[in-house]
C-alpha positions in Angstrom: -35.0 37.2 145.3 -34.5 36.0 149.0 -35.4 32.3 149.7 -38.3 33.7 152.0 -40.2 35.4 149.2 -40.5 31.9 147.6 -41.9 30.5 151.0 -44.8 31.5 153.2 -43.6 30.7 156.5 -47.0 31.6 158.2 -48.5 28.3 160.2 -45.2 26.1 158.9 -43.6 23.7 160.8 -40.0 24.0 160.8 -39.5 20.8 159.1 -41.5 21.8 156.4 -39.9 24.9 155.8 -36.4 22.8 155.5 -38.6 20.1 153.1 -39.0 23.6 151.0 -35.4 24.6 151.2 -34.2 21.1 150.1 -36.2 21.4 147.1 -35.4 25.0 146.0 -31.6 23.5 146.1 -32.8 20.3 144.3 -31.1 18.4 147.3 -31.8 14.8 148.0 -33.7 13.8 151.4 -35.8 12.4 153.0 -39.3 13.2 155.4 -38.2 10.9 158.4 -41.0 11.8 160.3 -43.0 14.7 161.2 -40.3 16.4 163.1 -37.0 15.1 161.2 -35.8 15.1 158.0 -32.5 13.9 156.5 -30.6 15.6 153.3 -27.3 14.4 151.5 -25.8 17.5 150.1 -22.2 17.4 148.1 -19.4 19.3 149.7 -15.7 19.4 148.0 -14.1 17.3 150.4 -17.3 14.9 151.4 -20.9 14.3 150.7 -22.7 15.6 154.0 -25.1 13.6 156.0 -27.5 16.7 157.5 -30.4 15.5 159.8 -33.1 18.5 161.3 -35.3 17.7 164.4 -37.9 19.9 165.6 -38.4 19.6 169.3 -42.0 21.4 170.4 -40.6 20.7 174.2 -37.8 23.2 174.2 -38.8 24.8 171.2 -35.4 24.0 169.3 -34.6 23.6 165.7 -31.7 21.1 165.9 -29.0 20.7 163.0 -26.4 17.4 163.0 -24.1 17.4 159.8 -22.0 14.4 159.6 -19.4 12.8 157.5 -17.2 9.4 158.3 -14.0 9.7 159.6 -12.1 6.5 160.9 -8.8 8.0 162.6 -6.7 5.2 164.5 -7.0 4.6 168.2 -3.5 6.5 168.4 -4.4 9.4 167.0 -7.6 10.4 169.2 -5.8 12.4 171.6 -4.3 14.9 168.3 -7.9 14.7 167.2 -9.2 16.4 170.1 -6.8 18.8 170.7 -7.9 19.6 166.7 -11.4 19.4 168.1 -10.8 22.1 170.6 -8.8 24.3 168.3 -11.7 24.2 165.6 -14.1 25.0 167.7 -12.3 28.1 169.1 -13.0 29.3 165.6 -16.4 28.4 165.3 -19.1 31.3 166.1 -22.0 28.9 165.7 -22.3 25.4 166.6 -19.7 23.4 167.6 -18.1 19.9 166.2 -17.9 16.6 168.0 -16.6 13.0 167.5 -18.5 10.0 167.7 -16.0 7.4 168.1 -19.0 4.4 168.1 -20.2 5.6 165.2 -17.3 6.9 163.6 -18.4 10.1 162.4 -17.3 13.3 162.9 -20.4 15.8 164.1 -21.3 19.3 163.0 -24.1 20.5 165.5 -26.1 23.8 165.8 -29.9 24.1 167.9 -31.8 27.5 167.1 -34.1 28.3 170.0 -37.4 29.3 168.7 -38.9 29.9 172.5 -42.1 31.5 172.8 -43.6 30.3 169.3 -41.2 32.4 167.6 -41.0 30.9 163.7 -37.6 31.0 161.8 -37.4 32.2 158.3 -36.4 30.2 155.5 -33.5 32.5 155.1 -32.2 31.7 158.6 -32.5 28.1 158.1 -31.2 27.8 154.7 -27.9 30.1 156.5 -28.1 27.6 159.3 -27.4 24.5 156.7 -24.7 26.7 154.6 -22.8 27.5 157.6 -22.9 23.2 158.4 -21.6 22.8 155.0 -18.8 25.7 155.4 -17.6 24.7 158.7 -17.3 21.4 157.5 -15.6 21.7 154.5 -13.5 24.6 155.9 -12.0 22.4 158.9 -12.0 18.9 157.2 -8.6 19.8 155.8 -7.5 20.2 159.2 -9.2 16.9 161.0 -6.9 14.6 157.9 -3.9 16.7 158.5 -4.2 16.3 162.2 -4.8 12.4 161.9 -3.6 11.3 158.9 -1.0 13.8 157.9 0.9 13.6 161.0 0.4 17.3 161.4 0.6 19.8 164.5 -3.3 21.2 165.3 -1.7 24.4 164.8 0.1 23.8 161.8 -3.2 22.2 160.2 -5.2 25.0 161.7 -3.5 27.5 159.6 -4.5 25.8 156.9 -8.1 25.9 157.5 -7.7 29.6 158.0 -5.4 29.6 154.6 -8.2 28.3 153.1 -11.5 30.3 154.3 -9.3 33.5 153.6 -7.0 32.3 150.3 -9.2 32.2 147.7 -10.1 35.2 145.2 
């Protein structure tokens, strides 16, 4: 049965909809405020920081999956070029790096303009493809920094792994 059919999206706010997903999944999070809420959810590599933030102004679901990653000064310029590389592959949101904060960013918005509501389903495959991308290309952000790898040589394994497993 589709998440949807467990969830009456008529006259929900976005945020409560994710509240409803979170629980379905039994994830662990928390109703910041009215518009944002914050969910841990284990990955292989990491456990994932996801935050979403409705904005009525533009009428934009916004999705920011984070994990820590602490790569030497040195190394930022590799990371980048890694940066660039992964993102080439993404279809949907794109990654960043927050140097401050040390964190490496996963970040999607879904425009909802014109009081359109999304499903359950589309947020619930808006979260999975956080977690995917995440775990997909974390492989290649170590090998890049910490591995002393090439961004193409660690890209293939990225692709090795989305592709590799039966």
């Amino acid at each position: 049965m589709a998440l949807s059919e467990h969830i009456l999206e008529e006259d929900l706010h976005p945020i409560d909809i994710v509240e409803h997903i979170a629980e379905h999944h039994d994830w662990s999070f928390d109703r910041i405020a009215d518009d944002q809420i914050a969910m841990a959810i284990e990955g292989q590599w990491k456990t994932y920081s996801i935050t979403l933030a409705w904005s009525a102004y533009d009428e934009t679901l916004r999705l920011v999956c984070s994990f820590e990653m602490e790569p030497p000064q040195e190394k930022l310029p590799k990371l980048h070029e890694a940066l660039n590389a992964v993102n080439d592959q993404c279809w949907a949101g794109a990654f960043t790096y927050w140097n401050e904060q040390k964190l490496m960013i996963y970040r999607y918005g879904l425009v909802l303009a014109g009081g359109q509501v999304a499903s359950a389903d589309q947020i619930d495959m808006m979260i999975n493809a956080a977690i995917v991308s995440a775990e997909r290309f974390y492989p290649a952000f170590q090998l890049v920094v910490w591995g002393d790898r090439d961004v193409e040589n660690a890209m293939q394994v990225a692709i090795a792994e989305a592709y590799g497993r039966a």
